[in-house]
N, C-alpha and C positions, 0 to 999 in steps of 0.2 A: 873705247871712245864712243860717243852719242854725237851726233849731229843733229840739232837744233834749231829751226827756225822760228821767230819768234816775231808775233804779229798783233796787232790789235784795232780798234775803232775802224772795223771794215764798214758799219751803220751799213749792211743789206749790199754792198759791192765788193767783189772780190776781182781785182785786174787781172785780166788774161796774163800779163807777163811776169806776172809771181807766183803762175802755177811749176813752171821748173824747178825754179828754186826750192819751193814744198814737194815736187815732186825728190827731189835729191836728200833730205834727211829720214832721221831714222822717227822724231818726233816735232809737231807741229803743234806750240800752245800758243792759246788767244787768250789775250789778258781781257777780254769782255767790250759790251757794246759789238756784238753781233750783228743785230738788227734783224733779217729777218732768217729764218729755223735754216731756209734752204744752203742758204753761205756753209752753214758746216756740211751737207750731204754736198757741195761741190770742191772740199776741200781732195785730195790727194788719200787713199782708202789706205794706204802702206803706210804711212807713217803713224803712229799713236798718236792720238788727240786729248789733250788737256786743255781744257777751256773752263774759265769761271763767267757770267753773267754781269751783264756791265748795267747802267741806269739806265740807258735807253729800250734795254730789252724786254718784251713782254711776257708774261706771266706764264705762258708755255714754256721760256726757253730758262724761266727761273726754277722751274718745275725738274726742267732738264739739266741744268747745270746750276753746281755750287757757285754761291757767293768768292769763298776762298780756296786756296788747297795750297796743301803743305804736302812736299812728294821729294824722293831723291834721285837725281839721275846723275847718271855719270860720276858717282862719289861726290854731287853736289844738294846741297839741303837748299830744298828751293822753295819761298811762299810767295804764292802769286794771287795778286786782290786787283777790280778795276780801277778805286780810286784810292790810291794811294799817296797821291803828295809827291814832295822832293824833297831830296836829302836838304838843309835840315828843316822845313815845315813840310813835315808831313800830315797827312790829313786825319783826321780825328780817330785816336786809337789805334793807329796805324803804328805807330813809336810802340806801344805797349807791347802790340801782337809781334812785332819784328825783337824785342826784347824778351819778348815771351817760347817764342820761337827758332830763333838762336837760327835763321838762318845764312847760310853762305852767301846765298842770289836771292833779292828782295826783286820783284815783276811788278809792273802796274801798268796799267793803259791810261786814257781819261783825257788826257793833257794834249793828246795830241803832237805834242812836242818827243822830239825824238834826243834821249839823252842816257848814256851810259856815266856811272859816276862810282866810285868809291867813300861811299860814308864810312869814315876812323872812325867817328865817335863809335858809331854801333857795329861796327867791324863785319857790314855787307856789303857787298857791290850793288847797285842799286839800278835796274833796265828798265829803259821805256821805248817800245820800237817805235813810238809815233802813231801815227796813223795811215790803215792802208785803203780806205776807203776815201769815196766825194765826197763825203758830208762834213764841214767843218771849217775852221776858220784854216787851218793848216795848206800852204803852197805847195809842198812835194811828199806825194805819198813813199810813204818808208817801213822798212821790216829792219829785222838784226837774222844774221845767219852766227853760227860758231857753235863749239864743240866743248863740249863737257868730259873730261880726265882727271877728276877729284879738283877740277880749278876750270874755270872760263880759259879757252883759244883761240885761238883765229876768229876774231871778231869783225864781222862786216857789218855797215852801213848798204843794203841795197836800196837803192834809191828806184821806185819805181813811174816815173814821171809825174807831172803836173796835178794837182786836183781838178776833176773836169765834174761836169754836170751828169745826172743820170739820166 
């Protein structure tokens, strides 16, 4: 079993009370919109980091991190992209690549909006932890915790307070 935390749209802040949380899994991926380089050297060192490159991120951190990535954990086929849509308008070629790709767990950030779903049609589950940074139209920063066993478990909403100012 893989423990999981899953984060995105931190735009250059990372909340003090979501360092436990990262500190507690085996793997911490950021669907993109980082913002600035330093956010991931203050991420939690123990846990493996997967991160793709969001729109807002500059040209050093596109340098350092993929667009997309296709990876398997926990007996899970997982492809994670920043903007990806929602189940069913997804965003431009996003449908092709998740058809292309065949995976289990479809990831994406962008939206800010914090929504777990199961798309039938294309037979993924479909994550977006929200957003855990100030920057954005979004009221309550949010992450997804749970665990990977050839299927999604224990799936949590943490809720990490209000959006505030930097």
């Amino acid at each position: 079993m893989v423990k999981i935390a899953l984060i995105s749209d931190t735009h250059s802040s990372l909340p003090e009370n979501a360092i436990q949380s990262l500190e507690e899994v085996d793997e911490i991926w950021h669907a993109g919109d980082v913002g600035d380089p330093m956010i991931l050297e203050k991420l939690p060192k123990k846990p493996l980091l997967r991160a793709v490159f969001g729109n807002i991120d500059d040209q050093h951190l596109k340098r350092e991190l993929p667009e997309e990535v296709l990876f398997e954990s926990g007996g899970v086929k997982v492809f994670m992209i920043h903007i990806g849509g929602t189940p069913p308008r997804y965003a431009k070629g996003v449908k092709a690549k998740i058809k292309n790709h065949q995976p289990n767990l479809f990831v994406c950030g962008h939206s800010h909006i914090c929504k777990v779903v199961q798309d039938k049609e294309l037979g993924v589950l479909y994550m977006n932890p929200g957003a855990i940074g100030n920057h954005g139209f979004h009221q309550i920063k949010t992450m997804l915790t749970f665990e990977l066993d050839q299927t999604v478990k224990n799936l949590k909403v943490i809720e990490l307070g209000k959006r505030g100012r930097i």
